[in-house]
C-alpha positions in Angstrom: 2.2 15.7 22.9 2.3 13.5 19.7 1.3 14.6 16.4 -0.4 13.1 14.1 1.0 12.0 11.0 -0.6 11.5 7.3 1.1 7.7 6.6 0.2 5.5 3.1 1.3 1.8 3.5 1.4 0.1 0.3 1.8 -3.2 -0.9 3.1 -3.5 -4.4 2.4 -7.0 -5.6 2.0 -6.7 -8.5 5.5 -8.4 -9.6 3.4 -11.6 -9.2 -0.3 -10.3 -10.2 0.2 -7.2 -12.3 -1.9 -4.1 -12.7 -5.7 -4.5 -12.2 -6.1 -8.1 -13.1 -8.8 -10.7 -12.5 -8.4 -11.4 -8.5 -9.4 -14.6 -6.8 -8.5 -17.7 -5.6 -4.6 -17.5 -4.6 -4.4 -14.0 -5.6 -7.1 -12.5 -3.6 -8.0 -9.2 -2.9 -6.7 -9.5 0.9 -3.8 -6.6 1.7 -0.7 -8.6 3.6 -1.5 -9.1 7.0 1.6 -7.4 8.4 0.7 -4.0 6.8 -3.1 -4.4 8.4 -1.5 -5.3 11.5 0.4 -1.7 11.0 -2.5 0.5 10.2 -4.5 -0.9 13.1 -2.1 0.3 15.2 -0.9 3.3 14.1 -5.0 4.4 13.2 -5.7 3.0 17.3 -2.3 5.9 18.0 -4.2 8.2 15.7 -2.8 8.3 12.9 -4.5 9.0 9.9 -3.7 6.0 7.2 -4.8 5.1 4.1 -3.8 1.6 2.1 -2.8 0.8 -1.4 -2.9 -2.1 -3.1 -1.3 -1.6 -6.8 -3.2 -4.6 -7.8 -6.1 -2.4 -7.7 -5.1 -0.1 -9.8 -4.1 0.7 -13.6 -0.8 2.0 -13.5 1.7 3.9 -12.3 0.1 7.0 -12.9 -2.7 6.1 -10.5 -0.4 5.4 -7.8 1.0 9.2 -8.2 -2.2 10.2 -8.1 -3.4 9.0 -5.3 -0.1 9.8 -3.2 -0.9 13.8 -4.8 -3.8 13.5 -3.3 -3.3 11.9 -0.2 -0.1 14.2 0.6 1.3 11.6 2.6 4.0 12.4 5.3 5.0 8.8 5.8 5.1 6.4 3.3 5.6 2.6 3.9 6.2 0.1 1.6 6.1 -3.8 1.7 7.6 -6.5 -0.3 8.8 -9.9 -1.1 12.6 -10.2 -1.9 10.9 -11.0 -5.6 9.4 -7.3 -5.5 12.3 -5.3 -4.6 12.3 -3.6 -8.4 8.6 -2.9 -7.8 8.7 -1.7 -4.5 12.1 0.6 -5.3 10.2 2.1 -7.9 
């Protein structure tokens, strides 16, 4: 039997965008395709997943917040090669 797992995939963009600014246009409000791709199939296995997008947020502190909450088990992060820093951190 499988078990399912609490995952958070998040996509820190905000190298590019930064924290909570005015989105449109080439900097849209669409979450990277591949990590849709990935919670539409882990959610169609079971899995319980939730999405962040830094962009939408204030800070770091928000981000901690919601991962405190969330009590994630898994935790999957994308990135550009230009994001590495952000997505390390």
């Amino acid at each position: 039997m499988i078990s399912i797992a609490r995952i958070t995939l998040a996509n820190p963009q905000i190298s590019s965008t930064s924290w909570h600014p005015p989105l449109g246009g080439l900097h849209s409000t669409s979450i990277r395709i591949g990590l849709a791709y990935l919670s539409a199939s882990l959610k169609k296995a079971g899995h319980e997943v939730k999405l962040i997008d830094l962009r939408l947020l204030k800070d770091w502190k928000d981000y901690k917040t919601l991962l405190n909450k969330w009590q994630p088990e898994f935790l999957g992060v994308t990135m550009h090669t230009c994001e590495l820093d952000i997505a390390i951190e």
